[in-house]
C-alpha positions as CSV (number, residue, x, y, z in Angstrom):
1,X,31.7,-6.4,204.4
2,X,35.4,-7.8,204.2
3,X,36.3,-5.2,206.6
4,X,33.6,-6.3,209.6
5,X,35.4,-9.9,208.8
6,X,38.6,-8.6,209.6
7,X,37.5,-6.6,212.7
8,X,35.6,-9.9,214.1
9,X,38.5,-11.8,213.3
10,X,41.0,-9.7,215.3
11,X,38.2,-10.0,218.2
12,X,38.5,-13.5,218.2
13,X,42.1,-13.2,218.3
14,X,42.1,-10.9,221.2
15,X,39.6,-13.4,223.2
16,X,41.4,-16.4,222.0
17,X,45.3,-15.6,221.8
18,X,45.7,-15.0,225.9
19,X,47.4,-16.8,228.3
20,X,43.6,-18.5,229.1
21,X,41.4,-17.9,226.8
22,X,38.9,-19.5,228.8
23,X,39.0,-17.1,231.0
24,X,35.9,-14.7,230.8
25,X,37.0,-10.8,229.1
26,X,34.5,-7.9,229.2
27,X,33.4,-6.4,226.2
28,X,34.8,-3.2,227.0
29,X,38.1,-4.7,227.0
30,X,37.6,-6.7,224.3
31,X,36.8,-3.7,222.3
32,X,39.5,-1.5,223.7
33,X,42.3,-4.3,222.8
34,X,40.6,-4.3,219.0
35,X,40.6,-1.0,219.0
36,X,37.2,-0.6,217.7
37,X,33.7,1.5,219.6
38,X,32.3,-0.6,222.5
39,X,29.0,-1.2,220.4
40,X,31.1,-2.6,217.2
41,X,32.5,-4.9,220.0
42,X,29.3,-5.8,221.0
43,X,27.8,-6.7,217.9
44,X,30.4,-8.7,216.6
45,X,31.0,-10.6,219.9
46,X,27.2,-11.9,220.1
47,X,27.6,-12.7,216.1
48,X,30.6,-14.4,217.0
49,X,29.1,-16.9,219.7
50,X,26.3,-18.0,217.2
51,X,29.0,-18.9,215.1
52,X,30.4,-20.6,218.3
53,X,34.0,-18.8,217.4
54,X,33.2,-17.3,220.8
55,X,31.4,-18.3,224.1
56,X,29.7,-16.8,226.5
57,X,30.8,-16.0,230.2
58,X,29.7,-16.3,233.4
59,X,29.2,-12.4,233.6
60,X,26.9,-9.9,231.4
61,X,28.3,-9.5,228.6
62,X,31.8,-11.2,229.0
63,X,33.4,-13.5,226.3
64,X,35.8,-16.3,226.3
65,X,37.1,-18.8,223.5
66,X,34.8,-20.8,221.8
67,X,34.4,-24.6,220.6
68,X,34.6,-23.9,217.2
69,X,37.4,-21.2,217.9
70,X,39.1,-24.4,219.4
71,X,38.3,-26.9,217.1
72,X,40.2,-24.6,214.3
73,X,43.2,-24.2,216.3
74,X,43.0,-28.3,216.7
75,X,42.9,-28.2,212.7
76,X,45.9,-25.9,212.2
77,X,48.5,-27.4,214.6
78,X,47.4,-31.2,213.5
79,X,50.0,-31.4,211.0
80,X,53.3,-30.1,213.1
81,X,51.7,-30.4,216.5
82,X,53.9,-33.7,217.0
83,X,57.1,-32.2,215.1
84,X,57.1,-28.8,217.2
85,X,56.4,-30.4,220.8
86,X,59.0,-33.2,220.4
87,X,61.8,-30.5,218.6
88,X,60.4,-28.1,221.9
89,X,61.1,-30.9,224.4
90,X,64.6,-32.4,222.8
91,X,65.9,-28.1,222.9
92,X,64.9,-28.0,226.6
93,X,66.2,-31.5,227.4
94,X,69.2,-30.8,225.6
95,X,70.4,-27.4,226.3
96,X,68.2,-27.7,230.3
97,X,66.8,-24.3,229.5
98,X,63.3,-23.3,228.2
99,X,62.2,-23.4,224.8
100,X,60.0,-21.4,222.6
101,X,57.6,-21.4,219.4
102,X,55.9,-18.2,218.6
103,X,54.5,-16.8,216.1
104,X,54.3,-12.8,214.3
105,X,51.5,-10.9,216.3
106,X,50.4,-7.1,216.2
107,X,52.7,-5.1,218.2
108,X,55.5,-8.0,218.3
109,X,55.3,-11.6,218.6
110,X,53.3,-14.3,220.2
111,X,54.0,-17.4,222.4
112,X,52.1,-20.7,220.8
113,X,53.9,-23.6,222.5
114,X,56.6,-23.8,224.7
115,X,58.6,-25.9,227.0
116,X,60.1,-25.0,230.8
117,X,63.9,-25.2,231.7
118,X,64.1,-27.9,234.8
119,X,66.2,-25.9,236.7
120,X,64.3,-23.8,240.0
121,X,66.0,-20.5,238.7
122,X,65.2,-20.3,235.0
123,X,64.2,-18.1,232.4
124,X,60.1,-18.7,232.0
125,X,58.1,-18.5,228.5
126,X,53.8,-19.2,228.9
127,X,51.6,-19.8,226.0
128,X,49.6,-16.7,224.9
129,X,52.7,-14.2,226.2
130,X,52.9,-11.6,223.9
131,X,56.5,-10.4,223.7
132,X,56.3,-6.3,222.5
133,X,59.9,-5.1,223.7
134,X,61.4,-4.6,220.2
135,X,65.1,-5.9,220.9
136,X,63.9,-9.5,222.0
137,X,65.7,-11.9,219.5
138,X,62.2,-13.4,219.0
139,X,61.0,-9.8,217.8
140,X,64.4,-9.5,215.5
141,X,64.7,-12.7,214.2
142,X,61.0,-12.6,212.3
143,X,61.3,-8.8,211.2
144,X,64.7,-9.7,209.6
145,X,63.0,-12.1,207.3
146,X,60.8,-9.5,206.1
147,X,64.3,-7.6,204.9
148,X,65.2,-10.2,203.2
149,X,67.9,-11.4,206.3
150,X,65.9,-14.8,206.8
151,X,67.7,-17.7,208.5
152,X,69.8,-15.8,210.9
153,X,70.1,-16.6,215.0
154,X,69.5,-13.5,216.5
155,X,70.6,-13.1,220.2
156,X,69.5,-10.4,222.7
157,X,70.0,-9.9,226.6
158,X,66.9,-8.1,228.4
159,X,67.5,-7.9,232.2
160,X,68.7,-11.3,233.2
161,X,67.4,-13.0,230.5
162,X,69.5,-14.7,226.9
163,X,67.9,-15.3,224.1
164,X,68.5,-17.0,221.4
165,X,66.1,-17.1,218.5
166,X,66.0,-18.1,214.6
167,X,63.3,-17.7,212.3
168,X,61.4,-21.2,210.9
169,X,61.0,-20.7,207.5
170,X,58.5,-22.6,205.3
171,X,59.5,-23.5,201.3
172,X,59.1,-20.4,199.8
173,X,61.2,-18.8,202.3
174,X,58.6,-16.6,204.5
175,X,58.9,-16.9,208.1
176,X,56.2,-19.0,209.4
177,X,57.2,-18.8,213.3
178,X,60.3,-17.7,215.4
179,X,62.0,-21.0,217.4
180,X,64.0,-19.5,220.8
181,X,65.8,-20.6,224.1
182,X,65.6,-18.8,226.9
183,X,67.9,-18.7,229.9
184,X,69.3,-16.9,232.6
185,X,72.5,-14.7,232.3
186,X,74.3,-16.8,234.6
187,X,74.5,-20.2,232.2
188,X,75.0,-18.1,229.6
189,X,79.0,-19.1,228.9
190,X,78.2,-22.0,228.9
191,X,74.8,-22.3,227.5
192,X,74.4,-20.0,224.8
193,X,77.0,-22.6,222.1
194,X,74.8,-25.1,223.3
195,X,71.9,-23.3,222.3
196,X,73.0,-22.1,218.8
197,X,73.6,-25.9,217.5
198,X,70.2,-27.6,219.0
199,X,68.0,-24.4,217.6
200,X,69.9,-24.8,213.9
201,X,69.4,-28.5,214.7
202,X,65.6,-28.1,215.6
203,X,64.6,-25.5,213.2
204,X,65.5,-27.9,210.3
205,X,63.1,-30.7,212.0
206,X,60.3,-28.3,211.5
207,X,61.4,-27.0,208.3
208,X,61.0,-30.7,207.2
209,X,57.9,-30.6,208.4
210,X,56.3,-27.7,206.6
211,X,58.4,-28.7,203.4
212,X,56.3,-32.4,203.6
213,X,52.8,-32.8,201.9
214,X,49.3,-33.1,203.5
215,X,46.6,-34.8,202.4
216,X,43.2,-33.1,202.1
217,X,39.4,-34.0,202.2
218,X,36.5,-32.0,202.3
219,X,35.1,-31.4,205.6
220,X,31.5,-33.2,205.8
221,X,28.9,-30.6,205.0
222,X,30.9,-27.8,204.6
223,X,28.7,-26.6,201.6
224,X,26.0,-25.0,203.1
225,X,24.7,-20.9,202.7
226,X,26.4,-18.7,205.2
227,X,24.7,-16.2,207.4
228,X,26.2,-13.9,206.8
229,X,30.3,-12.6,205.5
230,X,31.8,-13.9,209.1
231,X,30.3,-17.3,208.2
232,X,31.7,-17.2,205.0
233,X,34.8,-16.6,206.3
234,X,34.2,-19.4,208.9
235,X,33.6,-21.9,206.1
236,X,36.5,-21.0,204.1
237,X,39.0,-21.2,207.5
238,X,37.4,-24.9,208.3
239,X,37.1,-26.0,204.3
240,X,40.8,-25.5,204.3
241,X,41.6,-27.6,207.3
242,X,44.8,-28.6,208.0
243,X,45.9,-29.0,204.7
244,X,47.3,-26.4,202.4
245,X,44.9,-25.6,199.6
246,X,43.8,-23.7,196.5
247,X,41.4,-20.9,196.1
248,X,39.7,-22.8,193.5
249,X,39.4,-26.0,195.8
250,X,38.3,-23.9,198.8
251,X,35.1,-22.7,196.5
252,X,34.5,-25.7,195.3
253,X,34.7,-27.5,198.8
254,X,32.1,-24.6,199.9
255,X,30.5,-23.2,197.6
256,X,31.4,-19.4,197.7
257,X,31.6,-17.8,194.4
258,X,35.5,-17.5,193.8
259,X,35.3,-13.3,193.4
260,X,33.7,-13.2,196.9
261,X,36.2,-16.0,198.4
262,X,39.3,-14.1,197.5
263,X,38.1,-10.8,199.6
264,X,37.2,-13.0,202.2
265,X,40.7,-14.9,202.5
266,X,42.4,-11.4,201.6
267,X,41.0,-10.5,205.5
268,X,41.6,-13.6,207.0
269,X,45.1,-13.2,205.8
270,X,45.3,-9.8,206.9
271,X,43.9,-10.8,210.0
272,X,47.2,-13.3,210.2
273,X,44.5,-16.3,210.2
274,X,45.8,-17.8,206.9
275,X,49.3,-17.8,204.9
276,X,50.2,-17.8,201.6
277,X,52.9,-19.8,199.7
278,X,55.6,-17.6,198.1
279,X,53.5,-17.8,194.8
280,X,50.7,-16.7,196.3
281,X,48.5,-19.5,195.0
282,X,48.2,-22.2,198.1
283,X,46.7,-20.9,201.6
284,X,47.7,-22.8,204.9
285,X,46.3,-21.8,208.3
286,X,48.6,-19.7,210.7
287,X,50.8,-21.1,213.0
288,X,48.9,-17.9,215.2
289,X,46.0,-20.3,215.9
290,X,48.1,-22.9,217.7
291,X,48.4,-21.4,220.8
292,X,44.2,-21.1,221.5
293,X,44.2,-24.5,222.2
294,X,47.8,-25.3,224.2
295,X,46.5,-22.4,226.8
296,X,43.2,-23.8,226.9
297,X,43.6,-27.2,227.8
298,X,45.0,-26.7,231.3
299,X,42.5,-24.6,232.6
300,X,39.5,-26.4,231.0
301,X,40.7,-29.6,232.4
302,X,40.7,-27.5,235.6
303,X,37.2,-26.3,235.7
304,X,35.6,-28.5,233.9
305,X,37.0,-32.1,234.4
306,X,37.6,-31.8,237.8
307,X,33.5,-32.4,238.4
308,X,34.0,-35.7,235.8
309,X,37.1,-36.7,237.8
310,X,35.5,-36.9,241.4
311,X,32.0,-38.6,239.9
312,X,34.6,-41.4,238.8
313,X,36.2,-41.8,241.6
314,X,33.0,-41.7,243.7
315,X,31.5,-44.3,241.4
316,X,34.9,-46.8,241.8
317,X,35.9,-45.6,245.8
318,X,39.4,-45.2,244.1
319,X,41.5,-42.5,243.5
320,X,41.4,-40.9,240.3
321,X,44.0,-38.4,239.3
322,X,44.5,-35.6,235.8
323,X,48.4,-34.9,234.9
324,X,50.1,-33.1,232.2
325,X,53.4,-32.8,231.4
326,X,55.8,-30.4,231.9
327,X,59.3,-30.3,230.3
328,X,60.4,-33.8,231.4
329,X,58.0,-34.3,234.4
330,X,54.7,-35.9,235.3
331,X,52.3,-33.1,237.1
332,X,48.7,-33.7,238.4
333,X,46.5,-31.3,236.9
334,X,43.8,-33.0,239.0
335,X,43.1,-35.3,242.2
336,X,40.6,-36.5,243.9
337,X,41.9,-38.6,247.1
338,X,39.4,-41.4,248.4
339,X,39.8,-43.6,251.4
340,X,41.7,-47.1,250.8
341,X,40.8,-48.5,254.2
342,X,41.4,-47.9,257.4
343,X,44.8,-46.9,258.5
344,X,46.0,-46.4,254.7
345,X,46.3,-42.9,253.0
346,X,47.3,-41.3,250.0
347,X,49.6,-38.5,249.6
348,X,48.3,-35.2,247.9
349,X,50.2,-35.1,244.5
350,X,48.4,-32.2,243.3
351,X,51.3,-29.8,241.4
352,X,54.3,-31.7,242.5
353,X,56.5,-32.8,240.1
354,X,57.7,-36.4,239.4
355,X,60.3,-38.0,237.1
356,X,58.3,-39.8,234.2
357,X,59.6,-43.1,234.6
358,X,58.5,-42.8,238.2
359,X,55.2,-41.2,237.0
360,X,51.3,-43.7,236.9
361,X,51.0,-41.3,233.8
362,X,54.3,-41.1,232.7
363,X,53.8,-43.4,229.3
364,X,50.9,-41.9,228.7
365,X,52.1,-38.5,229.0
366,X,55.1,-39.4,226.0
367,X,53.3,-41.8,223.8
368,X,52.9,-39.4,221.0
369,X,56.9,-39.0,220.8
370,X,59.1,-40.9,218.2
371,X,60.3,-43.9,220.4
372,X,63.8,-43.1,219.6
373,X,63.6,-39.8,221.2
374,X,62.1,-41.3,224.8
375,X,65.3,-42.9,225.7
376,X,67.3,-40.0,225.7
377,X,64.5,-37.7,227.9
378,X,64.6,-40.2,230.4
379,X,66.7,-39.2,233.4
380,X,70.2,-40.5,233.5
381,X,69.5,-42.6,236.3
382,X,67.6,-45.1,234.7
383,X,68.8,-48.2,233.5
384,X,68.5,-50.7,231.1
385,X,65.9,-52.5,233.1
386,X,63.7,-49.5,233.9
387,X,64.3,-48.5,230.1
388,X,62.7,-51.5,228.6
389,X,60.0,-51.9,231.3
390,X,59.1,-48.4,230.1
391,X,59.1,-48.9,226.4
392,X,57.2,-52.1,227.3
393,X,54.1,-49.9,228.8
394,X,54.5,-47.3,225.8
395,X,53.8,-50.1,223.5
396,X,50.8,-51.7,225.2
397,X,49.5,-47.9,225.2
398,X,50.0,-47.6,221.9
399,X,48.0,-50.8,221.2
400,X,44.9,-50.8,223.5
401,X,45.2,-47.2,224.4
402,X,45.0,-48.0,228.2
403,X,47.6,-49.3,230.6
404,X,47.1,-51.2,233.8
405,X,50.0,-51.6,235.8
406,X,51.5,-52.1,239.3
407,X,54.1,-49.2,240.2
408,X,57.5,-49.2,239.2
409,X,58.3,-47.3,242.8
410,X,55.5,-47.3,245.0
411,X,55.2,-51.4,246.0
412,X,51.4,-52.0,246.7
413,X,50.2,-49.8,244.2
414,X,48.4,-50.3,240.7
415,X,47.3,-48.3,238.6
416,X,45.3,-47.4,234.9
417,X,46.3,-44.8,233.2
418,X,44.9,-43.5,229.1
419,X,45.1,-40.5,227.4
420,X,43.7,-37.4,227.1
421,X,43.4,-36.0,223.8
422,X,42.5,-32.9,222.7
423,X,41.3,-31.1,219.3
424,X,45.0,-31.7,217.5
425,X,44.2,-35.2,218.2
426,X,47.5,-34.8,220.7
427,X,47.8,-36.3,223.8
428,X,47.3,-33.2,225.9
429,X,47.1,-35.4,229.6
430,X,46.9,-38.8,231.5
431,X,43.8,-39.9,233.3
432,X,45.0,-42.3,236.1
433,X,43.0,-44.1,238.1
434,X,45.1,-45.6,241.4
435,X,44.6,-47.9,244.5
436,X,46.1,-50.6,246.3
437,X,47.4,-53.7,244.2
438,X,44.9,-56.2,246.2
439,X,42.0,-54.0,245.5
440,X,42.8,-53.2,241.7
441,X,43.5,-56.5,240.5
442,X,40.4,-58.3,240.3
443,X,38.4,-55.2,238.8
444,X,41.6,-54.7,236.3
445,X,38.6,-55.0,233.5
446,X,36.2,-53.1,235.1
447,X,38.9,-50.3,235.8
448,X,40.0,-50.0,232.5
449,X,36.7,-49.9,231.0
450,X,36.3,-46.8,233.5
451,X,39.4,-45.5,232.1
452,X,38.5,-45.3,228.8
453,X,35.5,-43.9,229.5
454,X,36.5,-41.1,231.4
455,X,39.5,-40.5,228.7
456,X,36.9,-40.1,225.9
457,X,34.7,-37.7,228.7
458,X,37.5,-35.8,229.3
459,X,38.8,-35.4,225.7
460,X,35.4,-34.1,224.4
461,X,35.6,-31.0,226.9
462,X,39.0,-30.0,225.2
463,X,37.8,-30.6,221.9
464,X,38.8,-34.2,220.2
465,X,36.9,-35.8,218.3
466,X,37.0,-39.5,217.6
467,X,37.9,-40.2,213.6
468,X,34.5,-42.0,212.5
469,X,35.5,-46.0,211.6
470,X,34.0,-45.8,208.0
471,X,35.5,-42.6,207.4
472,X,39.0,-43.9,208.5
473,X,38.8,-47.2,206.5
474,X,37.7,-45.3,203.7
């Protein structure tokens, strides 16, 4: 049965590892991209959703990612998630270009995180791209690992795009991912030496990373009797968590007879869900899950907290806005405009960007970064004053996990802003609830409370889960 397990693995993969996976994909594709019969497809694919790896779409017999599919991409990128997106966002601030994480994938390799270049003419990168042309640097700088040419900077010029990428290598020496800059031929004179010392510079932050120990705890109830060899395998990939592990500790932690979880794990690894250390006697899960979750949250935000925005700001007649951040900028995700009396108006903010200082969002959207680091992303512009008014409203973040706040810019204006978290336990977005200072002020606690509320709403639809208090004080 090891061999169905690989085959419903790579389906997951082929649902899951796209640009959106939420987006619903035909079994006939789903089966041509596996290369497998339409009715293996089938099978698999309906096993697969009562295993909630998959879901269901809106079509007959259509398939998009599932909640457990995301909750074990939120497992595997828990323990770098903050280590790759603040070495992603100081090689893009640094070198102004756009920065990449990606991973080994069948045919070549695959985008996980990444984060744009500011400049209008740049060079893009999207979660879930996979990149097949074989001269990429991306492509080059993984397979030379596998020759025994690990460490390298590899650079390659494809139309009018430079890139520059080096393999991230984990302890043992195997390449866990491929770090990379992209930019247009153009800046490359100047660019590419800029680019060479921040990725040797970066790739030793996340080295650091995957060279520090984790912790590990059983998952509650993760001993229970599997349906079937996919379950198994399903057990195994969520008993090991985000910590490396054992064989020996994944059988105890679920039960499976250690003979039977070795052939499982053999096709998760094959499948490029799981890693081995150099010794082959520790498993870690992929850095190929990670993406699942970046190019979900977006789009389920979208679609599905758009609804959970507007009954907010229905139920407090304020505006109530969704915004993410890209490179260096605030961007609403989300709006939902209501009046704030006659002769007033708000302007549409939906997909504009705006400088994070600037930004009702803007601490929010950083709060996860190393306080050291936020100075230097800020624009150049701001001074010492701006600086420590910003730090000031990271830290109460930080404390009470909502802010409440006039505008920095925009005199008149309040607003209360939390975050969004998703299954990595990563602030993925800012809720921000905003109307005029006269009317905000005396419902401050109310507002807040609404906040909250609607951060912990909107959270739950991209995956997070709250750490249970007498779990955490244990």
């Amino acid at each position: 049965m090891t061999a169905r397990v690989e085959a419903g693995l790579r389906v997951v993969q082929v649902v899951s590892g796209r640009p959106d996976p939420t987006e619903p994909m035909l079994t006939g594709a789903i089966a041509r991209a596996a290369g497998m019969p339409l009715s293996s497809a089938s099978r698999l694919c309906a096993e697969l959703v009562d295993l909630g790896l998959l879901a269901r779409g809106d079509a007959y017999g259509s398939y998009r990612v599932g909640p457990a599919g995301l909750r074990l991409s939120g497992v595997a990128s828990e323990p770098t998630v903050a280590a790759a997106r603040s070495a992603l966002t100081r090689l893009a601030h640094g070198t102004g270009e756009t920065a990449v994480l990606a991973v080994g994938a069948l045919g070549g390799v695959r985008v996980v995180d990444a984060v744009p270049s500011p400049w209008t003419l740049h060079s893009p990168a999207g979660v879930g791209e996979l990149v097949a042309d074989q001269r990429s640097a991306s492509v080059q700088a993984l397979a030379r690992v596998g020759v025994g040419m690990g460490g390298q900077l590899t650079e390659s010029r494809i139309g009018k795009c430079v890139e520059l990428a080096v393999p991230v290598l984990d302890p043992g020496g195997e390449g866990v991912g491929v770090l990379a800059v992209r930019l247009p031929v153009n800046r490359a004179k100047e660019g590419v030496p800029v680019a060479r010392r921040a990725l040797a510079a970066e790739r030793r932050t996340l080295e650091r990373t995957l060279a520090a120990p984790t912790s590990r705890a059983t998952p509650p109830g993760a001993r229970r009797r599997p349906s079937s060899a996919l379950a198994a395998a399903q057990m195994l990939l969520e008993a090991l968590g985000p910590a490396e592990a054992s064989v020996s500790e994944l059988c105890a932690a679920t039960g499976i007879r250690r003979d039977r979880a070795l052939r499982l794990l053999e096709s998760c690894h094959r499948a490029g869900f799981i890693r081995f250390d150099a010794d082959g006697e520790r498993l870690h899960l992929s850095w190929m899950l990670h993406g699942w979750l970046r190019a979900a949250v977006r789009p389920t935000l979208v679609s599905e907290g758009a609804p959970v925005v507007a009954a907010a700001a229905d139920a407090t007649g304020v505006c109530a806005f969704i915004t993410v951040l890209r490179g260096m900028r605030s961007v609403t995700l989300v709006e939902e405009i209501r009046s704030l009396g006659a002769g007033l108006d708000m302007t549409p903010w939906l997909g504009r960007p705006c400088p994070i200082p600037s930004a009702d969002g803007g601490p929010t959207l950083v709060m996860d970064f190393d306080p050291d680091d936020i100075p230097a992303f800020l624009p150049r512009r701001t001074d010492a004053r701006e600086l420590a008014d910003f730090r000031r409203r990271v830290e109460v973040l930080l404390r009470d996990g909502v802010l409440a706040t006039e505008s920095f810019e925009e005199a008149g204006q309040t607003a209360v802003t939390a975050p969004i978290r998703d299954a990595s336990g990563a602030v993925a977005a800012a809720v921000c609830l905003v109307g005029t200072t006269d009317e905000m002020r005396p419902r401050i606690p109310e507002l807040k409370t609404v906040a909250l509320e609607l951060s912990a709403d909107l959270s739950s639809l991209v995956g997070y889960r709250a750490a249970d208090p007498a779990v955490a004080a244990a």
